[in-house]
Structure formats: structure tokens, C-alpha cells
MIDOMI-7731 format. One record per residue: residue in one letter; x, y, z of N, C-alpha, C, CB in turn. Coordinates in steps of 0.05 Angstrom, whole numbers, padded with zeros to 5 digits, always signed. Glycine has a CB too. Example, Ala and Ser with C-alpha at 12.3 -4.5 7.8 and 13.67 -1.06 7.14 Angstrom:
<sites>
A+00264-00114+00156+00246-00090+00156+00264-00066+00156+00226-00089+00181 S+00257-00045+00142+00273-00021+00143+00258+00001+00157+00282-00012+00114 
</sites>
This chain:
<sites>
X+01584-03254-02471+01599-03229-02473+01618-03231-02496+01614-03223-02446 X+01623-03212-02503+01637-03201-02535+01655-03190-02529+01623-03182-02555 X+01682-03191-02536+01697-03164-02535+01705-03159-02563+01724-03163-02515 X+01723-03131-02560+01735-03122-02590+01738-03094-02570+01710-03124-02628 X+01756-03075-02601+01771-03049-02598+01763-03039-02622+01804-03049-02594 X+01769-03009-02615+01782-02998-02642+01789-02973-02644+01768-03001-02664 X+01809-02962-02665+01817-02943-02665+01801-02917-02660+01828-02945-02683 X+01818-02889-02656+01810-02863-02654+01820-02854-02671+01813-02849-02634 X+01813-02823-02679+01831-02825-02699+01857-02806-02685+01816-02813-02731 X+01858-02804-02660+01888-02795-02652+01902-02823-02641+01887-02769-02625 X+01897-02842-02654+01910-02864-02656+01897-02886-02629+01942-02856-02655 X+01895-02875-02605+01889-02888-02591+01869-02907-02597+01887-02877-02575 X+01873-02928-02567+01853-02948-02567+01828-02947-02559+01861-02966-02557 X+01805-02956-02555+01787-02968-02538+01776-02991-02535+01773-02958-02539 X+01769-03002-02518+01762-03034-02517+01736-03027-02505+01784-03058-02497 X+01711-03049-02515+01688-03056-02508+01675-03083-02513+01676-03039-02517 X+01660-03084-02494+01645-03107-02493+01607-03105-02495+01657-03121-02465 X+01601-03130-02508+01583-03124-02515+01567-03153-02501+01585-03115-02544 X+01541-03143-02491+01526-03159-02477+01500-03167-02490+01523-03147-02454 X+01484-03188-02486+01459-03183-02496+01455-03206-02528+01459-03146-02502 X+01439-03195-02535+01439-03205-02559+01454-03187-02579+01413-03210-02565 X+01465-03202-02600+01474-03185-02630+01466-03174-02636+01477-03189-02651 X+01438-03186-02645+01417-03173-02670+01407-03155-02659+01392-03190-02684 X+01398-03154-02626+01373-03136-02618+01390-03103-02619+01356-03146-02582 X+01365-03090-02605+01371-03059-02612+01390-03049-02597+01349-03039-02608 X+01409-03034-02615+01432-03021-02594+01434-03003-02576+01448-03012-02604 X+01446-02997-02551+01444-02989-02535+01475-02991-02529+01423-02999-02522 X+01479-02957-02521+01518-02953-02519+01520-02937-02490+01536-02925-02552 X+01529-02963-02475+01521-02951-02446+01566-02945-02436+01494-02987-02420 X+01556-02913-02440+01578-02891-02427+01574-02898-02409+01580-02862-02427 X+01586-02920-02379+01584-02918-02356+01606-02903-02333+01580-02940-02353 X+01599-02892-02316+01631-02880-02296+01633-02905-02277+01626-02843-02271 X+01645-02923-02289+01647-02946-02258+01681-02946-02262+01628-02991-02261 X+01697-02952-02230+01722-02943-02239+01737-02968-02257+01741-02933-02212 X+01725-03002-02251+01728-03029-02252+01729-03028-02280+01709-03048-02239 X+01724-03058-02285+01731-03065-02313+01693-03058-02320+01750-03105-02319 X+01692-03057-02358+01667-03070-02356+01670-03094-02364+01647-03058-02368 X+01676-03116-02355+01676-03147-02357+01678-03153-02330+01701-03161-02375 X+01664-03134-02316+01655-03136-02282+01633-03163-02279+01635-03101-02270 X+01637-03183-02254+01613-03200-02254+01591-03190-02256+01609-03213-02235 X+01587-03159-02233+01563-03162-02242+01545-03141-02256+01553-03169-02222 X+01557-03129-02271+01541-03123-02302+01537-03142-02319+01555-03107-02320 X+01565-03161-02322+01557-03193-02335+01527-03203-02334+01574-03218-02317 X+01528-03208-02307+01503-03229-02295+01479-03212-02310+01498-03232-02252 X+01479-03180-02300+01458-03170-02309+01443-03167-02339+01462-03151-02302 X+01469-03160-02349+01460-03147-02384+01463-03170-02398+01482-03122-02402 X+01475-03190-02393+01474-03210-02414+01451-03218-02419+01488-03232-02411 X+01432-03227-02408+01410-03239-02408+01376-03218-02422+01411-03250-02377 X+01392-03188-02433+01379-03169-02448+01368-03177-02469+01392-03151-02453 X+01345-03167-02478+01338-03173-02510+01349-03150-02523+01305-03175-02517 X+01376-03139-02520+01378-03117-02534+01410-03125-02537+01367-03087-02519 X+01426-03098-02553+01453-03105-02552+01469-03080-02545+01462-03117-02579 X+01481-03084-02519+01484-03064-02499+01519-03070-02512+01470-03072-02460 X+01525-03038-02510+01562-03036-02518+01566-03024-02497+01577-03018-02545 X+01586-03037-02484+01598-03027-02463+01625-03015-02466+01598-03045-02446 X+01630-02991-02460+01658-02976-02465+01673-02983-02447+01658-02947-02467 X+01700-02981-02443+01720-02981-02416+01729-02954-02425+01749-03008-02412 X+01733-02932-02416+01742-02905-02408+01775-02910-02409+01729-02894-02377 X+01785-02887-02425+01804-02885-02417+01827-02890-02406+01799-02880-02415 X+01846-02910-02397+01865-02922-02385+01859-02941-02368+01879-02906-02374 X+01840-02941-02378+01819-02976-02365+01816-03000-02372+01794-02977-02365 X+01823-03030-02362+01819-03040-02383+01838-03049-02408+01804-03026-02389 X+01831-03059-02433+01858-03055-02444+01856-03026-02470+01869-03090-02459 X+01836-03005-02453+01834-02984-02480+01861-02964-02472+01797-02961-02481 X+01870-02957-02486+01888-02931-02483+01885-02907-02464+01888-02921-02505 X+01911-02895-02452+01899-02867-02430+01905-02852-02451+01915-02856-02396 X+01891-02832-02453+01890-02804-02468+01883-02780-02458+01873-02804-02487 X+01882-02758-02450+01873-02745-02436+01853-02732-02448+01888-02734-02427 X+01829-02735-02439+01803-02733-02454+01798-02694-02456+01775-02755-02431 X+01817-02681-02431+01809-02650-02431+01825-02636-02466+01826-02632-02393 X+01849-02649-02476+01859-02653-02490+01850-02660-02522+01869-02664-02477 X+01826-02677-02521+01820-02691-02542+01800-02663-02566+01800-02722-02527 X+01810-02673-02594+01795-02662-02598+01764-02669-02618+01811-02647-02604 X+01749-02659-02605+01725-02682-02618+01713-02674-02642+01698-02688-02599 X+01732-02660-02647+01713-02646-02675+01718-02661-02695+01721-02615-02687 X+01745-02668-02696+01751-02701-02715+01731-02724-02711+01781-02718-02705 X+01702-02717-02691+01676-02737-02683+01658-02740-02714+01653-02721-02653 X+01658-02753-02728+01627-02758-02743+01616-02763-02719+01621-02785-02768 X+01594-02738-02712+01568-02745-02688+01545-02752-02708+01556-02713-02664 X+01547-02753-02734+01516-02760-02748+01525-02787-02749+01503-02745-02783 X+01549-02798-02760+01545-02826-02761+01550-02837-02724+01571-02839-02786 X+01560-02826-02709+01558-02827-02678+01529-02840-02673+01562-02794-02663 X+01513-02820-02683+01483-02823-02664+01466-02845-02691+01460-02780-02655 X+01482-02853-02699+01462-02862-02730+01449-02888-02721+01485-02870-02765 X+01425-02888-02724+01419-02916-02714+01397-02914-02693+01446-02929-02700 X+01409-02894-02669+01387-02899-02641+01378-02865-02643+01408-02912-02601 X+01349-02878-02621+01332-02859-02624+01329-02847-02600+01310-02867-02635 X+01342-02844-02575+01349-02834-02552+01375-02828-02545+01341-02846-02537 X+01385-02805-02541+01406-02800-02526+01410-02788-02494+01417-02786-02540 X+01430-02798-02477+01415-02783-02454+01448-02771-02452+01397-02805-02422 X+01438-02751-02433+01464-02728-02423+01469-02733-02399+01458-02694-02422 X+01490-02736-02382+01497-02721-02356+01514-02693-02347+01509-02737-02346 X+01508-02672-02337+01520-02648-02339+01547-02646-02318+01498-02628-02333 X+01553-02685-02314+01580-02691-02310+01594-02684-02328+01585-02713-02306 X+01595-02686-02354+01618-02687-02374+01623-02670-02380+01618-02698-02395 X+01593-02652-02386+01609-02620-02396+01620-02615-02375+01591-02592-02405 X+01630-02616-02344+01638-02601-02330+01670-02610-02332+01622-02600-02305 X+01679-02630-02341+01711-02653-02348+01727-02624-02353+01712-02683-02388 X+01717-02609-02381+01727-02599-02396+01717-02581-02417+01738-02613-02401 X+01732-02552-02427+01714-02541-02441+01714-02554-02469+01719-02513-02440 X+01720-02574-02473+01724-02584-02506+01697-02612-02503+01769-02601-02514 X+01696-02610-02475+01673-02641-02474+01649-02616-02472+01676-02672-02436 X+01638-02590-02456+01614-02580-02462+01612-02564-02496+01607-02560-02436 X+01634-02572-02502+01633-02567-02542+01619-02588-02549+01666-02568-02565 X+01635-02610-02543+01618-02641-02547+01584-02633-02538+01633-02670-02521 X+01589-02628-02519+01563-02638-02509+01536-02622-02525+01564-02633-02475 X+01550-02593-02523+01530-02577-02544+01519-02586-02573+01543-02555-02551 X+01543-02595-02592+01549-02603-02614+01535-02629-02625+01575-02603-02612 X+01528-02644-02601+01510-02675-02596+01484-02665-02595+01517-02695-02564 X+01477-02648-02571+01453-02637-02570+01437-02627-02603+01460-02613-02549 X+01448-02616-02608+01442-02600-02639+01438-02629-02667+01478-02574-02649 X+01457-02646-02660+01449-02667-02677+01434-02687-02666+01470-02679-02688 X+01428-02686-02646+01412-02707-02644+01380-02690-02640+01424-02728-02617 X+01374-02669-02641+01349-02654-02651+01360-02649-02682+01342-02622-02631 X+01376-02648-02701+01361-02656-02719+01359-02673-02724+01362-02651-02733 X+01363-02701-02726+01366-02726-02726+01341-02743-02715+01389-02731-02713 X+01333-02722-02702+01295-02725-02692+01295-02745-02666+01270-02744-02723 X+01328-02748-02646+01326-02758-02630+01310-02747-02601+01347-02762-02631 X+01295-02764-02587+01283-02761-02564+01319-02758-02550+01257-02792-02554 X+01320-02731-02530+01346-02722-02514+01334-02720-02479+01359-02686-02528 X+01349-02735-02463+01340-02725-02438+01370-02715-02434+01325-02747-02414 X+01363-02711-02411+01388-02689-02392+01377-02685-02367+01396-02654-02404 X+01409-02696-02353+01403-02692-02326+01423-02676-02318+01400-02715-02310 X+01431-02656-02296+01446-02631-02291+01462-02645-02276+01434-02604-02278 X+01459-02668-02256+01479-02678-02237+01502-02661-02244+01485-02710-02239 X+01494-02643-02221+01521-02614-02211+01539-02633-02199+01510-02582-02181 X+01560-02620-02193+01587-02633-02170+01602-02611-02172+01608-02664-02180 X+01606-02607-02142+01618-02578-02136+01650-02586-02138+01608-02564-02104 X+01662-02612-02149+01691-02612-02151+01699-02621-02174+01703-02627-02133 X+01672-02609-02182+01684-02607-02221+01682-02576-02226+01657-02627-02252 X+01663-02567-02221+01662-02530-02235+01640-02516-02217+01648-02527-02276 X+01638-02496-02216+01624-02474-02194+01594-02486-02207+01632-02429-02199 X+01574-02473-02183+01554-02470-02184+01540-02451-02212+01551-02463-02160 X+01555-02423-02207+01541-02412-02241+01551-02422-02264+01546-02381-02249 X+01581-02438-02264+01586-02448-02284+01564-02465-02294+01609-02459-02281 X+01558-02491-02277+01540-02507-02286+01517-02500-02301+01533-02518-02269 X+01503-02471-02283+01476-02464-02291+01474-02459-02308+01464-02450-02284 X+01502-02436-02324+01504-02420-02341+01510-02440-02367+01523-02399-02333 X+01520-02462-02372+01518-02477-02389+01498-02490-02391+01533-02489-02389 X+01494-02510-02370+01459-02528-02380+01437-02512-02387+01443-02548-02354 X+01431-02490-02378+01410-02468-02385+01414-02463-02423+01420-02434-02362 X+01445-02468-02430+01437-02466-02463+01436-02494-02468+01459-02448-02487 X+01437-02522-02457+01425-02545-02468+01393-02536-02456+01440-02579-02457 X+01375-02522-02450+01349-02529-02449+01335-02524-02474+01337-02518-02429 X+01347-02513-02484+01322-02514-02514+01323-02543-02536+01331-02482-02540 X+01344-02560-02528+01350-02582-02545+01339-02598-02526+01380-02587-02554 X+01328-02606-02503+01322-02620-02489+01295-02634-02488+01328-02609-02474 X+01284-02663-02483+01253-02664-02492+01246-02678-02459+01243-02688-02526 X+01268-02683-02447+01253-02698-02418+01286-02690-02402+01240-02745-02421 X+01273-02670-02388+01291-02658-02358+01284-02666-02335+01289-02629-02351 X+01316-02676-02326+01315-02693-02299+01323-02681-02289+01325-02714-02292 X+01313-02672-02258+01320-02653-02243+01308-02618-02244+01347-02657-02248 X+01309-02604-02226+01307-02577-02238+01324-02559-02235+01289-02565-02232 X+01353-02565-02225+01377-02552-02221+01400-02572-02245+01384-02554-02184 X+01414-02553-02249+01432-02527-02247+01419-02511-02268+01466-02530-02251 X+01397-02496-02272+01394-02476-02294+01376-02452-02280+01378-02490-02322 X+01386-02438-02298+01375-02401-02289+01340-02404-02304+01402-02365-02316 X+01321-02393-02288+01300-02401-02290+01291-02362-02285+01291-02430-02269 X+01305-02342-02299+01301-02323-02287+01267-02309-02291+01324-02308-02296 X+01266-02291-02272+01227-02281-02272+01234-02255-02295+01207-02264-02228 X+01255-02250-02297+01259-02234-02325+01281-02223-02341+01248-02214-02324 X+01287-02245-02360+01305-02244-02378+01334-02218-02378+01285-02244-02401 X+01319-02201-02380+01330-02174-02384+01337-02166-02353+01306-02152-02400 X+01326-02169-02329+01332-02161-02308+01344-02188-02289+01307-02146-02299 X+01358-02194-02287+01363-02210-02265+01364-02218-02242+01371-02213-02265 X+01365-02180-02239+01357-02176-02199+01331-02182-02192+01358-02142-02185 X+01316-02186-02207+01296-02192-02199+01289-02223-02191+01284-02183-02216 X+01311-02237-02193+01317-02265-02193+01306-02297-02203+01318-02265-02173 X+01306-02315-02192+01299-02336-02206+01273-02349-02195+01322-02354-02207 X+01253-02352-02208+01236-02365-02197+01233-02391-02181+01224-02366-02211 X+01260-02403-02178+01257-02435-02167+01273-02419-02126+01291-02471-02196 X+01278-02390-02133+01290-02377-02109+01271-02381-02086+01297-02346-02114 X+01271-02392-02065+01257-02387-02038+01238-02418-02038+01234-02354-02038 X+01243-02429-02061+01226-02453-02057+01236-02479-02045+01217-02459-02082 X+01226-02489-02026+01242-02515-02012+01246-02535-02028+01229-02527-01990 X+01264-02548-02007+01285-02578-02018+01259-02596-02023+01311-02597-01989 X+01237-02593-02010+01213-02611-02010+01187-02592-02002+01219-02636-01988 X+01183-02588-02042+01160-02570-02041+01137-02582-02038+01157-02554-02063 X+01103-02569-02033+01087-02581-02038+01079-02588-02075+01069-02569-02021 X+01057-02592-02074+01047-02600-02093+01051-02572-02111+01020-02612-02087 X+01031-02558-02100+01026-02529-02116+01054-02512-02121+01004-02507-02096 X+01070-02507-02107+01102-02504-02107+01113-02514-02124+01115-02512-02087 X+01120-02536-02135+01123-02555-02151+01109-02553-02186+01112-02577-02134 X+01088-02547-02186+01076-02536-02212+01070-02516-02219+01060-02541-02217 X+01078-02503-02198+01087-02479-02208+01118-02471-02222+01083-02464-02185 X+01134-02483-02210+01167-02487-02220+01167-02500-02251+01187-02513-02195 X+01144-02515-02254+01140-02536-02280+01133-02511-02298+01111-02565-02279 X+01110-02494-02288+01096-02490-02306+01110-02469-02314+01071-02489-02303 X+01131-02452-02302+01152-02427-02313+01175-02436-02332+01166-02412-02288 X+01173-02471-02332+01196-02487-02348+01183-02483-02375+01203-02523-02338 X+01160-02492-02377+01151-02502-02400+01145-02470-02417+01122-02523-02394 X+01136-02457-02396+01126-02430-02412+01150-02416-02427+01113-02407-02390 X+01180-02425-02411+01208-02413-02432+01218-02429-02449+01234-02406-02417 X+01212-02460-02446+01227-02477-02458+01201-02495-02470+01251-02491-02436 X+01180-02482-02487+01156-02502-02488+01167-02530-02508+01126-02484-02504 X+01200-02541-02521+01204-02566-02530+01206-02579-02514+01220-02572-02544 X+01196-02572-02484+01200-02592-02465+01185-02608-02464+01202-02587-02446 X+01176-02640-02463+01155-02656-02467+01150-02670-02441+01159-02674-02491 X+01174-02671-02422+01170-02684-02387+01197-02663-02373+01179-02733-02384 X+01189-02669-02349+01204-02657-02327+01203-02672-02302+01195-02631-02322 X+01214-02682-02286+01212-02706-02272+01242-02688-02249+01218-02744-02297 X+01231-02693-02221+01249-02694-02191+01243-02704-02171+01253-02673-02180 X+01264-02714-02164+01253-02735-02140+01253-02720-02114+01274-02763-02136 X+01247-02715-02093+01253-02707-02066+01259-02732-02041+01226-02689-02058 X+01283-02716-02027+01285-02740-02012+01280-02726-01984+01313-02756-02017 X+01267-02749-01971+01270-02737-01938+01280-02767-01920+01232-02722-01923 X+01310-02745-01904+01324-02765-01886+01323-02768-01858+01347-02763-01888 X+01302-02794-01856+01295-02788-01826+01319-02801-01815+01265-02800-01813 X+01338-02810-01825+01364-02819-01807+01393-02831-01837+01350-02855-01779 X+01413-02835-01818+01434-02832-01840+01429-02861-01857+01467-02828-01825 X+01409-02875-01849+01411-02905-01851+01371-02911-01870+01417-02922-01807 X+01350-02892-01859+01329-02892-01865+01321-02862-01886+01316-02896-01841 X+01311-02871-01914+01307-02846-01918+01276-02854-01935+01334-02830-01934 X+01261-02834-01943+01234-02829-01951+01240-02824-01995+01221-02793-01927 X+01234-02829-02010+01237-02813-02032+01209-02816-02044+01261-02822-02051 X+01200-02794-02065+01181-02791-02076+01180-02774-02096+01168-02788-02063 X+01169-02768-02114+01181-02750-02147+01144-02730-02145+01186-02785-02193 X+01169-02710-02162+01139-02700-02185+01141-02709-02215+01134-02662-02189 X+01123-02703-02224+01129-02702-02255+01115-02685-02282+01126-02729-02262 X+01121-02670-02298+01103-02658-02305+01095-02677-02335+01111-02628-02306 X+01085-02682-02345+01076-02691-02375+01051-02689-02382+01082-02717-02382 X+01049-02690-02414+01031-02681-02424+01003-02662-02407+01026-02703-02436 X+01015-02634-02400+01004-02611-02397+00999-02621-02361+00975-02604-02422 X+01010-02643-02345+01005-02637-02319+01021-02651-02302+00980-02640-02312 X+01017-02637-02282+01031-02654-02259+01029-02672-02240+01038-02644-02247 X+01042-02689-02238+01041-02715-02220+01055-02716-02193+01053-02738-02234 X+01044-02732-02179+01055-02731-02151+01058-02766-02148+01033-02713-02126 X+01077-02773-02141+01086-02806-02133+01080-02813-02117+01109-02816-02129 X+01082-02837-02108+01075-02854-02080+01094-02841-02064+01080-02889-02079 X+01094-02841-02041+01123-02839-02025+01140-02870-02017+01114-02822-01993 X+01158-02873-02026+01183-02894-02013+01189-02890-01994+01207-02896-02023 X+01186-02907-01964+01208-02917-01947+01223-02936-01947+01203-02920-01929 X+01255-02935-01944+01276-02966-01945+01300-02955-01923+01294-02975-01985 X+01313-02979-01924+01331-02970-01916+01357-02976-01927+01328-02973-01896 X+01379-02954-01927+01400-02948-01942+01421-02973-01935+01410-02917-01936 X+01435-02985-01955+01453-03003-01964+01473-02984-01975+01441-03024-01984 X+01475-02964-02000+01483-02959-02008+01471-02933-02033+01492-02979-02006 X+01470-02904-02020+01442-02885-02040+01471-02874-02059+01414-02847-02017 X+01496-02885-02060+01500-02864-02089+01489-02879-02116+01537-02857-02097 X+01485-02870-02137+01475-02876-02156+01444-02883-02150+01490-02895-02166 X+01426-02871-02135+01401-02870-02135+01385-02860-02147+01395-02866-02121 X+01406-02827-02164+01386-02815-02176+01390-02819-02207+01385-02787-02168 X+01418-02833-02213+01413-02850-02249+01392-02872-02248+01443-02870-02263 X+01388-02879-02221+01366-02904-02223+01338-02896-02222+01368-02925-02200 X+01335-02867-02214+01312-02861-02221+01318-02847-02245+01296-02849-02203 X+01323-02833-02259+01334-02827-02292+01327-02841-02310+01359-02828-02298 X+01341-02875-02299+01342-02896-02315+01309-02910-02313+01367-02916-02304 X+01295-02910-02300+01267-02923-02279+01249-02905-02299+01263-02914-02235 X+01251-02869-02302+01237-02860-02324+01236-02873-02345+01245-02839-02331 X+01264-02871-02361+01264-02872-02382+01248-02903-02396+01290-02865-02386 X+01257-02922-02376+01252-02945-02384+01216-02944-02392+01263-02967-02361 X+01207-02936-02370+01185-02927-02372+01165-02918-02397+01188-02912-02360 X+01180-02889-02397+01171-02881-02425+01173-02899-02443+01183-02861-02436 X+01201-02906-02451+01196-02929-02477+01181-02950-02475+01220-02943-02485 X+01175-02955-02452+01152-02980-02455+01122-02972-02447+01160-03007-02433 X+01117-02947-02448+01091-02929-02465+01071-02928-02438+01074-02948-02499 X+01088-02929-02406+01067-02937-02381+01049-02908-02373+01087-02949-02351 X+01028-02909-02370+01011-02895-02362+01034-02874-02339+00985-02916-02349 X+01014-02840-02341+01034-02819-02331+01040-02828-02294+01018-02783-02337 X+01020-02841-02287+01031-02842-02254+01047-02871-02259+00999-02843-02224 X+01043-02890-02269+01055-02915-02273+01093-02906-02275+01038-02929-02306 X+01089-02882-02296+01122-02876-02303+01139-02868-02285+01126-02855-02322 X+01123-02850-02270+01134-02842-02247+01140-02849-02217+01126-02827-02247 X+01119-02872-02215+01123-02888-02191+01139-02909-02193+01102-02896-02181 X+01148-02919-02223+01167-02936-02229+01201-02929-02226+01160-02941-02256 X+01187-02901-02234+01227-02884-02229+01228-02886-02199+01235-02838-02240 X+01209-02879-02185+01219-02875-02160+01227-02906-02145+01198-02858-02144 X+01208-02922-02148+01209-02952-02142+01242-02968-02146+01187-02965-02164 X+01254-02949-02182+01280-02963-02184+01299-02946-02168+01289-02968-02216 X+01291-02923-02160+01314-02912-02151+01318-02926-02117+01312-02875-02154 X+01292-02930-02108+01285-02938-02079+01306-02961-02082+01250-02946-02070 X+01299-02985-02097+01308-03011-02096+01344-03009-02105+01288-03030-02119 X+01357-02985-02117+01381-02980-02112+01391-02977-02093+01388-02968-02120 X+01380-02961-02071+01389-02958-02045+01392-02981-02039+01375-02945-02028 X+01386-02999-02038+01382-03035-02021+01410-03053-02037+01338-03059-02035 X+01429-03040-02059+01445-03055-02081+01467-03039-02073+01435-03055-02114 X+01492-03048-02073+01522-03040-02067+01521-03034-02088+01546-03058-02059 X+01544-03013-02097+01556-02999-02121+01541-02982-02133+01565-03015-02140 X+01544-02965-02153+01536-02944-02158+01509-02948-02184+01563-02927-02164 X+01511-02971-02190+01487-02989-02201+01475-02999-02202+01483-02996-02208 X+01453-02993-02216+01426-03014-02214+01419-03034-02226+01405-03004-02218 X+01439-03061-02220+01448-03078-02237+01419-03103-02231+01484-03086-02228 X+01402-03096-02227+01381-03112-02235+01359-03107-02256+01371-03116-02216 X+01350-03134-02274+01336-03135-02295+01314-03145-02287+01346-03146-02316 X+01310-03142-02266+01274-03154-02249+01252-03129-02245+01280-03168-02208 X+01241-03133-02276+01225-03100-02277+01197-03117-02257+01213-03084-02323 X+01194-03143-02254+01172-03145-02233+01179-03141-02208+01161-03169-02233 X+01202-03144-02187+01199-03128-02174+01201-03104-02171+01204-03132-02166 X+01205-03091-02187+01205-03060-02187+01172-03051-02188+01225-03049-02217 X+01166-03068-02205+01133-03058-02207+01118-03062-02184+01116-03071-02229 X+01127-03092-02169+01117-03112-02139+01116-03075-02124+01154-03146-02119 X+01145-03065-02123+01149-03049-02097+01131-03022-02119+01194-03043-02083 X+01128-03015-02143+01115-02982-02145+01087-02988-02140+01119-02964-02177 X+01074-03022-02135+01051-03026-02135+01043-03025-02098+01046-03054-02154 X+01066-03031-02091+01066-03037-02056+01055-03064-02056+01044-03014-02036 X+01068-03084-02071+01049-03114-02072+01081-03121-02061+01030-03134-02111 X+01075-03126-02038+01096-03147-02020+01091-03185-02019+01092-03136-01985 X+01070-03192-02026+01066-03220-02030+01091-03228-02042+01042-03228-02047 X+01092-03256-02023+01125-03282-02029+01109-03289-02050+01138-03315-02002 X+01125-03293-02082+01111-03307-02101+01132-03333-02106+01105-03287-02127 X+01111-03358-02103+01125-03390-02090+01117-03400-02129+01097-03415-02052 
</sites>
């Protein structure tokens, strides 16, 4: 582990640490954990990366400076030299909700990192004790045209006609746990408004008790839809289940796995979060992840 700081240009500090190797490819992991990041166990995990993971401390964390981020203004951001370098950026539709100067950010990123020819996911993770329900919609609905892999299919207006609204939204009347055909149909009204979309990926969960639950995804890519294994486990701990399936995609994609492979892997990492305390998926054991999306339970001696 590495540390170092450095200035903003409203003077403040930030401190980060860096895990991994030097040389390998960078990777600038924004995490919400409230702890340090010189936590054991992100340590244990990321060090041992072939990549070189920067870890931020937030705000009055740590030894970086408090600032009040609703306050900040980011337009003093170089976002071209920001994003210069990597070729993925991901969103959470946590941040735009902080503040209206962070969904400026967030817009303002979006736009450079499509021209910049970055691959952008986005995930909507709503929270009703940051901003209303239409707030959310009504903003992420203008990140969908910058978007190339959408997690989730909420918070956005999906209306059956632009011009009329009473006529309402097509994802209206459809269950928490659609079938198959239900489900590609919701895909296929995404793609027909937003065709830079290149994947669409949601997990469904079903809770047969506060302690046992079921998860399983769709996914749409290259022109179809997928249906996952179904997961049973039992719960240790499900917050942060659905960055671990976010994270379980993405890893995926970059390592180029066949379309049911990608998706039974997201669901597999999000399953094996449930079984891990804290809000992360602080393991680098992509064989068991694959052991459990394969259903290969064999003790390997």
C-alpha cells in the first residue's frame, strides 16, 4: 500500500492510497465506506491486483480535508484530463442526488467521457432520503443517451408517448418479478428510444424469509435477452449486493465472457456478497465465483 495527497484547487486536501501494482492499469475506485481506506480488509483484497487501484478517502475522512461537497464548485474540474487514461467510467445516481452542482458533474462527465470514446455504465440506485422519486427519474432519463450498459431499469421515464404522458410508462403494471416475455419487452422499448444502448442487465430478488433469499437477472445484449440461473443463500449481510452484481457484470464484460457466462457471473458475485459483512465485495477469488455461477460445489484439496 501507497499513500500520498493532493491539492484542490479550493485549497483543500485529499489523501489516497494506492493498492496493487504501480505499473498496471489504473483503476480510481470512488468508494462510500464510512472507515478509512487503509481498512484491513480492502488491504488484504486489492493489494494482491494486477492492476493499480487509487483509493480516495472522501471528504473529512482520513487525513483528506472536510469541504462541503454541495458547495464545491466543479467546474474548476479538467474532466478531459480527469478521465485521461481509462477507458470505463461507471455512475451511481447516488451522487447526482448529494447535490444540484454534483448532477452538473455528473452530466458534464457523461458528455466527456462519450467523447473521449469511453465505455459509461450507470446504475440509478434511487434512495428516497436523498431526493423524490420524479426527481431521480427526471434526471437519469437525460443520462440515458450517454449511457452504453444500464444497470437496473428504474429511476427513468420510459413513456408509451413522448408528447402525451397520460398515457403512461411502459415499465407501469409490470411486476417486481417479471416473466421472461415481460422482461423483453421492457428491454426492447429501452433500446428502441435509447438505441446507444449496448447491455441492460436487472437482477430480481425473491424473499422467502428475512434470512433466505432467491436472486436471478435478465440481461439484454447484442440484440437479445437472457435469463440467469436462479441463486439460493443465505443472508449474512444483502446491503451492497447490487454493486456486486454491477461490479460481477462489468468484470465480466472486460474479460470478453460469453452472454449467459456474463450474467450468471453478476449474479453469482452478488449472491456470494450476501455471505460477506460490510457493504463490499472484498473478494478476488473469481474461481469461486465461477465454482458457484457453474453450481460446481466440489472441496478442491
Amino acid at each position: 500500500m501507497r499513500l500520498g495527497s493532493f491539492q484542490l484547487p479550493n485549497d483543500a486536501s485529499l489523501s489516497y492510497a494506492e493498492y496493487g501494482t504501480s505499473t498496471g492499469k489504473p483503476v480510481l475506485l470512488l468508494h462510500g465506506l464510512v472507515g478509512s481506506i487503509c481498512s484491513e480488509g480492502m488491504e488484504e483484497s486489492l493489494c494482491g491486483l494486477p492492476m493499480r487501484v487509487i483509493a480516495l478517502a472522501r471528504p473529512g475522512y482520513g487525513a483528506s480535508d472536510y469541504f462541503d461537497m454541495a458547495e464545491y464548485d466543479f467546474s474548476q474540474v479538467d474532466l478531459n484530463e480527469l478521465l485521461e487514461g481509462f477507458d470505463w467510467l461507471h455512475l451511481s445516481g447516488i451522487t447526482p442526488a448529494l447535490a444540484p452542482n454534483c448532477r452538473g458533474l455528473i452530466i458534464d462527465m457523461l458528455k466527456e467521457a462519450k467523447k473521449k470514446g469511453l465505455t459509461v455504465s450507470f446504475d440509478g440506485n434511487f434512495r428516497s432520503t436523498l431526493w423524490t422519486w420524479n426527481e431521480a427519474r427526471d434526471f437519469c432519463t437525460e443520462c440515458l443517451p450517454y449511457v452504453d450498459v444500464l444497470l437496473g431499469i428504474e429511476p427513468y421515464h420510459l413513456w408509451e408517448d413522448e408528447n402525451d404522458h397520460s398515457k403512461g410508462d411502459w415499465k407501469d403494471g409490470v411486476p417486481l418479478q417479471p416473466s421472461y416475455e415481460q422482461q423483453d419487452e421492457i428491454f426492447q422499448h429501452f433500446i428502441e428510444r435509447y438505441p446507444s444502448l449496448k447491455c441492460i442487465a436487472r437482477h430480481v430478488r425473491y424473499a422467502h424469509s428475512g434470512s433466505e433469499n432467491s436472486l436471478k437477472a435478465f440481461m439484454w445484449y447484442d440484440g437479445h435477452t437472457f435469463e440467469s440461473k436462479l441463486f439460493t443463500f443465505n443472508i449474512l449481510d444483502r446491503v451492497g449486493g447490487g454493486d456486486a452484481f454491477a461490479s460481477g457484470l462489468i468484470y465480466a464484460m472486460l474479460h470478453n465472457y460469453k452472454a449467459m457466462d456474463m450474467i450468471n457471473f453478476a449474479v453469482a458475485s452478488s449472491a456470494i456478497k450476501h455471505t460477506i459483512h460490510g457493504d463490499a465485495n472484498i473478494t478476488d477469488d473469481v474461481s469461486s465465483i465461477r465454482n458457484l455461477m457453474n453450481m460446481n460445489y466440489d472441496i478442491k484439496r
